[in-house]
BAGUPA-611474 format. One record per residue (C-alpha): residue in three letters; z, y, x. Coordinates in pm, whole numbers, plus 50000, padded with zeros to 5 digits. Example, Ala and Ser with C-alpha at 12.3 -4.5 7.8 and 13.67 -1.06 7.14 Angstrom:
% residues 2
ALA507804955051230SER507144989451367
This chain:
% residues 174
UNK511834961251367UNK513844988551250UNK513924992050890UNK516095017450635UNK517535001850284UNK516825025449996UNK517665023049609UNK514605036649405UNK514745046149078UNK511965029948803UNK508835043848930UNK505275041148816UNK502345040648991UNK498815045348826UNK495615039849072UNK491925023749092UNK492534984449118UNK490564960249274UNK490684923349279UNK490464909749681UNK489704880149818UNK492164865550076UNK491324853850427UNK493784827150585UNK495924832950319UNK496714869050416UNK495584904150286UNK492044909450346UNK492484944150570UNK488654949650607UNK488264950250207UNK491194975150189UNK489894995950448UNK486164997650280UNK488325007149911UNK489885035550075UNK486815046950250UNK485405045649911UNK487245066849733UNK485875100449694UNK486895135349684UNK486405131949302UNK488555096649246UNK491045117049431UNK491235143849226UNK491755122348904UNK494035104549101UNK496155136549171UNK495675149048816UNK498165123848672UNK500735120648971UNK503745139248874UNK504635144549223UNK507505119149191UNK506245102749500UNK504565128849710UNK502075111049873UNK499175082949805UNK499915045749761UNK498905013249850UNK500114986349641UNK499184949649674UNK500404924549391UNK501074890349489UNK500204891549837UNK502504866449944UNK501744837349710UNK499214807349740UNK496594821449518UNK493024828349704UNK492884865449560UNK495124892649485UNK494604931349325UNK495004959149538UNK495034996649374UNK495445031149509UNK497385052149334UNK499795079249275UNK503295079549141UNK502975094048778UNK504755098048474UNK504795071648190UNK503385077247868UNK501335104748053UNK497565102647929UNK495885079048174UNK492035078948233UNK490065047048104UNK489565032848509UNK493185039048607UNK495405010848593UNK499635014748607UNK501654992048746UNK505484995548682UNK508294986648906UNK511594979248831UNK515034997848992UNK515294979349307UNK516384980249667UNK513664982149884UNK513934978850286UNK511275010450427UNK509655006750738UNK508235039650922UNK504885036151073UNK503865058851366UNK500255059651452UNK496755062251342UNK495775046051076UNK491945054150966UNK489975023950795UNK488105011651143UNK485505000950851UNK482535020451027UNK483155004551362UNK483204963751218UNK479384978551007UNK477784985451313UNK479404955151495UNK482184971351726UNK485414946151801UNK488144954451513UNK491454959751596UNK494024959451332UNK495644999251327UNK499285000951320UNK500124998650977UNK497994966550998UNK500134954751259UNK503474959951039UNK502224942250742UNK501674912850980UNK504894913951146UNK506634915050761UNK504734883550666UNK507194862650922UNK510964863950868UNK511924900750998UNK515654902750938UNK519104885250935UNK519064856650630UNK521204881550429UNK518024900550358UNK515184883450093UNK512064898050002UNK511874899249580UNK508464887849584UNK508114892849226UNK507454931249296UNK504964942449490UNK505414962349862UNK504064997349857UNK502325014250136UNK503335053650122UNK500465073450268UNK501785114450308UNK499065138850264UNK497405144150664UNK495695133150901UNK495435094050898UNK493745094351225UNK496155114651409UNK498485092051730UNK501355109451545UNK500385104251189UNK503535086950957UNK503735065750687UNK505705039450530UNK506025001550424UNK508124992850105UNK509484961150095UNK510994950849750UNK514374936149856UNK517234911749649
């Protein structure tokens, strides 16, 4: 897998949260796909009001993914400014300055969640696909995952269903 190394700056990132429930110990891909399907032209609106364009794009962010605990929180969110006034259901979450280790995504990537509702086969889109692949070891040992801050999925503004869509994996590296 090829992968880029990036410093970040302290970032913020303010979104709806939901707590998930994990299946086989992994992220539960369905119940992320039905949040984002969800979210409607309003919530995105809000969500836009407070971004401060930082990060130009939507974000994924799953906290504690990787540990033995049956659930985990999952939020969509912007990148936005701290100390900026934050509506009641928006929840921040703060991250650190830190390496992180980006992995580009080429492909469609829309939910799927109407297909598994009227009982069509689910397969896992490509973005899907990477997360799975980044579970496993996915580079030499002189690489480690910080898995006390959580990986961010960068979502550009466009057409999620488009072959040629991008978007990005963050992984939080030491």
């Amino acid at each position: 897998m090829d992968y880029q190394i990036t410093k970040k700056a302290a970032f913020t990132i303010t979104g709806y949260t939901k707590k998930m429930i994990k299946i086989e110990k992994n992220e539960n891909f369905y119940d992320i796909s039905r949040f984002w399907s969800n979210l409607t032209e309003e919530k995105i609106t809000k969500l836009l009001s407070v971004s401060d364009g930082q990060i130009p794009a939507l974000l994924g962010v799953s906290d504690n993914n990787r540990g033995e605990f049956s659930q985990f929180n999952y939020t969509i969110g912007v990148a936005s400014n701290q100390g900026k006034v934050v509506k009641s259901e928006l929840i921040e979450t703060k991250f650190p300055e830190s390496d992180w280790a980006i992995f580009e995504c080429i492909g469609a990537i829309s939910a799927g969640v109407e297909a598994i509702d009227e009982g069509q086969s689910f397969e896992p889109n490509v973005l899907m696909q990477l997360k799975n692949r980044t579970y496993s070891p996915w580079s030499d040992a002189a690489i480690n995952e910080n898995i006390a801050i959580p990986r961010v999925e960068f979502y550009p503004l466009g057409n999620m269903e488009a072959v040629d869509y991008r978007c990005e994996l963050w992984v939080p590296i030491k």
